[in-house]
KEMIZA-103655 format. One record per atom (N, C-alpha, C, CB): residue in three letters; x negated, z negated, y negated. Coordinates in steps of 0.2 Angstrom, whole numbers, plus 5000, padded with zeros to 4 digits. Glycine has a CB too. Layout:
ALAXZY/...
END
This chain:
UNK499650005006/UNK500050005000/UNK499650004994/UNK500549945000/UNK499450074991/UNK498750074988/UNK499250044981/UNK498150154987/UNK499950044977/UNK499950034972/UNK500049954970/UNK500250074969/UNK499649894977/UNK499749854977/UNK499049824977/UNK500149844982/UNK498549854977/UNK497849824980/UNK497349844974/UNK497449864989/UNK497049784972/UNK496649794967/UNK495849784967/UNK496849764963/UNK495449824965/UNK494749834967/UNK494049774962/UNK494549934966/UNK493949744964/UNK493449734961/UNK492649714963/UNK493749684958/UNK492349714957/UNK491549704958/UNK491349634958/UNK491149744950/UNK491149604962/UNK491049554964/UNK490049524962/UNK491249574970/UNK489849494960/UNK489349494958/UNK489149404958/UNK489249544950/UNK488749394964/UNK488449324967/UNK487949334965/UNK488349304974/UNK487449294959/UNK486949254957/UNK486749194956/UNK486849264953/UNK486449144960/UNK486049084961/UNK485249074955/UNK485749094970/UNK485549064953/UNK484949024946/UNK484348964950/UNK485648964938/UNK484448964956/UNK484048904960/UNK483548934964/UNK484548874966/UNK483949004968/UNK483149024968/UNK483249114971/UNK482748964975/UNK483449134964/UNK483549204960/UNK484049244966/UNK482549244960/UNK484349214971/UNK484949254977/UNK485249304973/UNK485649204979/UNK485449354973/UNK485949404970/UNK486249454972/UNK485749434967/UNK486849474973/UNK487249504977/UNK487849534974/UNK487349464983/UNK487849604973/UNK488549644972/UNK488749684977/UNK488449684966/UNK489449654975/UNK489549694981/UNK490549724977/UNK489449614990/UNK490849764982/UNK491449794980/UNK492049774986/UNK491449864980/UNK492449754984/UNK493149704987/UNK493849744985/UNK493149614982/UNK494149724990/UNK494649744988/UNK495149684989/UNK494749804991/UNK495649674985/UNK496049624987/UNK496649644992/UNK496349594981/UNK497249584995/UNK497649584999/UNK498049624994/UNK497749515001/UNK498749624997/UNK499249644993/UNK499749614990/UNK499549684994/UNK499649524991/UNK500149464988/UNK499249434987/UNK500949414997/UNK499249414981/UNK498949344980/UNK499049294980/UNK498649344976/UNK498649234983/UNK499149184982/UNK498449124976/UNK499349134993/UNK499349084972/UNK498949054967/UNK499048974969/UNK499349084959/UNK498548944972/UNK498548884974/UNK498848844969/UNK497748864975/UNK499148774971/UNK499448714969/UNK498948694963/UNK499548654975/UNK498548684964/UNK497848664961/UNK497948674955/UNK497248694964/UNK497948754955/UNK497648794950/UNK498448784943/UNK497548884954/UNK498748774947/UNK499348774942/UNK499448714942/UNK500048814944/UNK499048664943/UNK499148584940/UNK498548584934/UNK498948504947/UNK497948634937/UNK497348624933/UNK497648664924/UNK496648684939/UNK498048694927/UNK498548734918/UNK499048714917/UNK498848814918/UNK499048664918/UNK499948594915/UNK500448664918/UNK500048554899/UNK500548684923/UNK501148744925/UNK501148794919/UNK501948724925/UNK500748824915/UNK500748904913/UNK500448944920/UNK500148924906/UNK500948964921/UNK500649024927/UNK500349084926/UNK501149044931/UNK500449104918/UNK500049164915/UNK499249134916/UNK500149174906/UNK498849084914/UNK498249054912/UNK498049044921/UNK498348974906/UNK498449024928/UNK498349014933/UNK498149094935/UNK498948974935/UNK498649144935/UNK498449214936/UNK497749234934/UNK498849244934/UNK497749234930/UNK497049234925/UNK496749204928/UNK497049214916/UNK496449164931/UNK495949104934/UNK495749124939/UNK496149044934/UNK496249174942/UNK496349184950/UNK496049244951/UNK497149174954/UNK495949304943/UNK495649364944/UNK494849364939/UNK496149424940/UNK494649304938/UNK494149324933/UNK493549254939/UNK494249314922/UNK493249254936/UNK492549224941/UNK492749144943/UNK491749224937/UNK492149134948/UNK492349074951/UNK491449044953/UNK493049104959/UNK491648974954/UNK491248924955/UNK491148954966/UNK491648834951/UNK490748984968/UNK490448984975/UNK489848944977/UNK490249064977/UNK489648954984/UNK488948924987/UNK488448984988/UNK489048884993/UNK488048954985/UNK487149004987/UNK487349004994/UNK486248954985/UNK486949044997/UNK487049055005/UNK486249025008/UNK487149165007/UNK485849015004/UNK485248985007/UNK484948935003/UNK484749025008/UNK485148894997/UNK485148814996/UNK485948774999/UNK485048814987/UNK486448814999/UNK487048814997/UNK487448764991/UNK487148795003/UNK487048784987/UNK487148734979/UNK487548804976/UNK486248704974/UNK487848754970/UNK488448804968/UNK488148844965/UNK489048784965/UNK488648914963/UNK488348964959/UNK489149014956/UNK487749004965/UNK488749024952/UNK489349064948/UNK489549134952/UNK489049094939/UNK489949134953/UNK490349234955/UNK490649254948/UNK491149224963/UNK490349304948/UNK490649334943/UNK491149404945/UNK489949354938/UNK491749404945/UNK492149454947/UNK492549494938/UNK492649424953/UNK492549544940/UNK492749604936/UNK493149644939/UNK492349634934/UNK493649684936/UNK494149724941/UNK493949784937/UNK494949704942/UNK494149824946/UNK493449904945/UNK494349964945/UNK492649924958/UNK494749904949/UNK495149974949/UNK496049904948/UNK494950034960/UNK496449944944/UNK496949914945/UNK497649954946/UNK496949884941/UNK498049934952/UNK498449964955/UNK499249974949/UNK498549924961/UNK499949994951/UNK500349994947/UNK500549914947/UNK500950044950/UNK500549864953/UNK500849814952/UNK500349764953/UNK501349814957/UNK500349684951/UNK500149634954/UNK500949584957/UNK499549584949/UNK500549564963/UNK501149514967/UNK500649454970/UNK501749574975/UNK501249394967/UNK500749334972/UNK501349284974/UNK499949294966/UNK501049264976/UNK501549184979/UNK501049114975/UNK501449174991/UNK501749084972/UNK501549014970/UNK501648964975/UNK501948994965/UNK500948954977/UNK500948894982/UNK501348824982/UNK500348874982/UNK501548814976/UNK501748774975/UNK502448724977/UNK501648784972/UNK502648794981/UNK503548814982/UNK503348794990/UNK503948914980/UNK502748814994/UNK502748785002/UNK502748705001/UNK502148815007/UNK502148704998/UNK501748634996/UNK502348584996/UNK501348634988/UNK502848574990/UNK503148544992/UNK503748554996/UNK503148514988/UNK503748594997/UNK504448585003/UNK504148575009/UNK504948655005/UNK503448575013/UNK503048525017/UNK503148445017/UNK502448535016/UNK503048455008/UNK502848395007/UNK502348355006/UNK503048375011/UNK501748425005/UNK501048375006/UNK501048384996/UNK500148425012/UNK501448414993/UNK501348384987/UNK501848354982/UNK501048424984/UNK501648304979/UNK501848264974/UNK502248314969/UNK501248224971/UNK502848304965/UNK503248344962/UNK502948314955/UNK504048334965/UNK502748244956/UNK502448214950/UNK501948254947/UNK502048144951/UNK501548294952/UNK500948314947/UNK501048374944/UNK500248324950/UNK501648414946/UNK501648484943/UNK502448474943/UNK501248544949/UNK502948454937/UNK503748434936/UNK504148494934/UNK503748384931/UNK503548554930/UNK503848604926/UNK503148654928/UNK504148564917/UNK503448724925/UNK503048784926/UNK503448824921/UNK502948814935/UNK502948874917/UNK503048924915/UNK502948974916/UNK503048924911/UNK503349014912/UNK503349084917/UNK503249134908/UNK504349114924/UNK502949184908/UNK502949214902/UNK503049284904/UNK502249204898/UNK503549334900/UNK503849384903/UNK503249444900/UNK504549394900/UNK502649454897/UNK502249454897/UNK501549434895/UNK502349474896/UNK501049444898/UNK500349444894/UNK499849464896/UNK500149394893/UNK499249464893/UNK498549504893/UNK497949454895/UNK498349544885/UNK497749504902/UNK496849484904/UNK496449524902/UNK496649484913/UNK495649524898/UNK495549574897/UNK495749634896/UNK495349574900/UNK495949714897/UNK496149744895/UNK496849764898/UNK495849764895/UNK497249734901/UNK497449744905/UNK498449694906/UNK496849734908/UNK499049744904/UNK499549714901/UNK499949684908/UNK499949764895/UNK500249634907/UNK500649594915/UNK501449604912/UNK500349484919/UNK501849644914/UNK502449624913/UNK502849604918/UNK502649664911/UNK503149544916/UNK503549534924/UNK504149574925/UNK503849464924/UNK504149584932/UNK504449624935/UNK504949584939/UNK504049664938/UNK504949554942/UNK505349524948/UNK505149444951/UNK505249574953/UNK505749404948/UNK505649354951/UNK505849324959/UNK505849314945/UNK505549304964/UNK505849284969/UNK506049224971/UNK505549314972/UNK506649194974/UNK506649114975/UNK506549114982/UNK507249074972/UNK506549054984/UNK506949034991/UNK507048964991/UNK506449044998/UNK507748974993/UNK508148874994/UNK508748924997/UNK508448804985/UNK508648845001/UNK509548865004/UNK509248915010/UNK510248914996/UNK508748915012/UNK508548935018/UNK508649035018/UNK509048885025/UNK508849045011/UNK508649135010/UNK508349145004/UNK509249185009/UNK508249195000/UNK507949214995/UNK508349274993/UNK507249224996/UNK508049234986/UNK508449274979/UNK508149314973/UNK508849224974/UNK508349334970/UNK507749364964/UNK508349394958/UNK507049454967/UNK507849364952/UNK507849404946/UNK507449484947/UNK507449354942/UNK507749544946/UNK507549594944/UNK507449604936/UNK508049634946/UNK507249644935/UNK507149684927/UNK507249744927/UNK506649684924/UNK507649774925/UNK507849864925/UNK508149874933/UNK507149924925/UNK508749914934/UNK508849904939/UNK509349954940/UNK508949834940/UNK509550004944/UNK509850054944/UNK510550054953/UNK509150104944/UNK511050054953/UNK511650054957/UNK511750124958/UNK512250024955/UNK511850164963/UNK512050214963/UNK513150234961/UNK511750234971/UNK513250164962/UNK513950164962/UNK513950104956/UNK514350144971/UNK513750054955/UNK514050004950/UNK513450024944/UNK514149904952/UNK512950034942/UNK512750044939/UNK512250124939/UNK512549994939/UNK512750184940/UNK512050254940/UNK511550254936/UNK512150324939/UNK511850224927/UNK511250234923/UNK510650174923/UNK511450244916/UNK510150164923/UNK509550124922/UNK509850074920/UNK509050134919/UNK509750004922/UNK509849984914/UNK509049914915/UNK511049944913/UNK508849924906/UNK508249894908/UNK508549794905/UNK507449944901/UNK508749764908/UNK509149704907/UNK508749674914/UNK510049714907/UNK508749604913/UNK508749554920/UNK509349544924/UNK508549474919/UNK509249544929/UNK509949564934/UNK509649514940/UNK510249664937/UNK510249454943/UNK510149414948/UNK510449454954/UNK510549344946/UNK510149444960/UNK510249494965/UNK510249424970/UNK509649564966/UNK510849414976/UNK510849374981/UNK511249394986/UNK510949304980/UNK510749434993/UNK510949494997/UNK511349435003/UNK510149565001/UNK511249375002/UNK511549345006/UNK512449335005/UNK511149275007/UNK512649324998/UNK513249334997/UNK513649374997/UNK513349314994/UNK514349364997/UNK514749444996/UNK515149424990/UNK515349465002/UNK515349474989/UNK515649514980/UNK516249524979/UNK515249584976/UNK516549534977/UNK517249584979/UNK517449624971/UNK518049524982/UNK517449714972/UNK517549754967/UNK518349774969/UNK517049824967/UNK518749764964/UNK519349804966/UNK519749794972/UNK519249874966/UNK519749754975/UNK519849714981/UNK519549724986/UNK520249704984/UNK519049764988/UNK518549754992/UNK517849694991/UNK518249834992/UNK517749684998/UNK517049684999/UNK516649694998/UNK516749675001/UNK515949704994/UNK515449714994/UNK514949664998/UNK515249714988/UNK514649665002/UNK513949635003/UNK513449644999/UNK513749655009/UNK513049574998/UNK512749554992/UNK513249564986/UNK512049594991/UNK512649484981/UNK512849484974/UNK512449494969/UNK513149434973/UNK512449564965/UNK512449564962/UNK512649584953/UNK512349564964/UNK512249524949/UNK512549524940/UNK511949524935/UNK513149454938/UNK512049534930/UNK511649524923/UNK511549444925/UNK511949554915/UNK511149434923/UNK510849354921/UNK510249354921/UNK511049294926/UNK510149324914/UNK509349304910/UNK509049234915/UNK509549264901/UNK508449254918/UNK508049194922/UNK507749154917/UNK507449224927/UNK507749084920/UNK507349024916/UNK506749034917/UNK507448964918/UNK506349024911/UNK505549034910/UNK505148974910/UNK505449084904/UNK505648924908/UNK505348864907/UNK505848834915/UNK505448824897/UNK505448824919/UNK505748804928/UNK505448714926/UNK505048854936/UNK506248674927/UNK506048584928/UNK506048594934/UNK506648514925/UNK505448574937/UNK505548594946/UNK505948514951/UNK504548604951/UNK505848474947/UNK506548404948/UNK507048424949/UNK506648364941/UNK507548484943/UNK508148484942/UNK508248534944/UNK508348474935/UNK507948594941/UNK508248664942/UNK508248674951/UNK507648714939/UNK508648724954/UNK508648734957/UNK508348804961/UNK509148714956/UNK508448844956/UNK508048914959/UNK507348884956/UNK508248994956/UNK506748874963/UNK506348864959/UNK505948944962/UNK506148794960/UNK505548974956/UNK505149044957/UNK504649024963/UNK504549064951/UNK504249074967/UNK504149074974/UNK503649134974/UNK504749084979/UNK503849174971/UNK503349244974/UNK503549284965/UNK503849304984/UNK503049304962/UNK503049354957/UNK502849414957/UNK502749334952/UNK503249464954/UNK502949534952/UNK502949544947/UNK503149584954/UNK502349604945/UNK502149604938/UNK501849684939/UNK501549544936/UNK502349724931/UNK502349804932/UNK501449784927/UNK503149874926/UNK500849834931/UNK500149804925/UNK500149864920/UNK499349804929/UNK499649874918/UNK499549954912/UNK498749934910/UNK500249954901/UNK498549974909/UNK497949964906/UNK498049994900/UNK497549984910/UNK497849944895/UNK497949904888/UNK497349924885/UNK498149824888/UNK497349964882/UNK496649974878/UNK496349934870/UNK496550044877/UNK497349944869/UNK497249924861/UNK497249854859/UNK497749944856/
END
């Protein structure tokens, strides 16, 4: 799924005792954005994404003392998609709802050159999953585009003109600011349309 996978330059240097290694990577096609990371950014999940594409603290391979990885991205696809760990985490149970109560979600923003618009929010509760869309086209209720947020839950039924439909779908604006105490959809998995942003 090449407009899923994004390429980047990978570059390992040890200041200890001169190690140095570039090398070319490609990523999965879901990234996942550890609990951690989103406690480490009080829940901006913009600043957490961002953290998760630009460099990272590794081990020398022959002192094993830390060392900077420096990553850069070589190639970027139409989309990024990732899962917020945070949504297994505690529904296991291994984390504390104390350290992370609230998350934000920004309908856009910029890494480097490079623009994230959100595209599609996904939940799960209640043992199915749901999503916010953005733009969204019906061949029968909706044929023209329409670029609006629209809630979609293929588990329920609808009814048009006295029929059934299977699934429900309607317009409705997603919450960006998520109390993960109260609210109940809490986000799970994100998509993001990218562009490469020069100005």
């Amino acid at each position: 799924m090449p407009q899923f996978v994004w390429s980047f330059d990978v570059n390992y240097k040890c200041d200890t005792c001169d190690y140095e290694n570039m090398e070319k990577v490609n990523s999965d096609v879901l990234f996942a954005i550890p609990s951690s990371n989103i406690i480490n950014f009080s829940g901006l999940i913009s600043d957490a994404i961002k953290a998760s594409l630009s460099g990272y603290v590794g081990q020398c391979p022959n002192y094993h003392s830390e060392t900077i990885v420096e990553k850069s991205v070589s190639k970027i696809p139409n989309y990024y998609c990732c899962t917020l760990e945070y949504a297994e985490d505690i529904q296991k149970g291994s984390l504390n709802i104390d350290l992370i109560s609230e998350i934000t979600l920004e309908e856009s923003f910029k890494f480097d050159n490079i623009l994230f618009n959100l595209a599609a929010i996904i939940y799960f509760q209640k043992m199915h999953y749901t999503a916010h869309v953005k733009g969204i086209r019906h061949p029968k209720f909706l044929p023209k585009r329409e670029i609006k947020w629209f809630y979609h839950d293929g588990y329920k039924t609808s009814c048009d003109k006295g029929t059934f439909i299977k699934g429900l779908l309607f317009e409705s604006q997603p919450k960006f600011n998520v109390n993960l105490c109260i609210d109940e959809l809490k986000p799970y998995i994100l998509i993001y349309k990218v562009f490469n942003d020069s100005n």
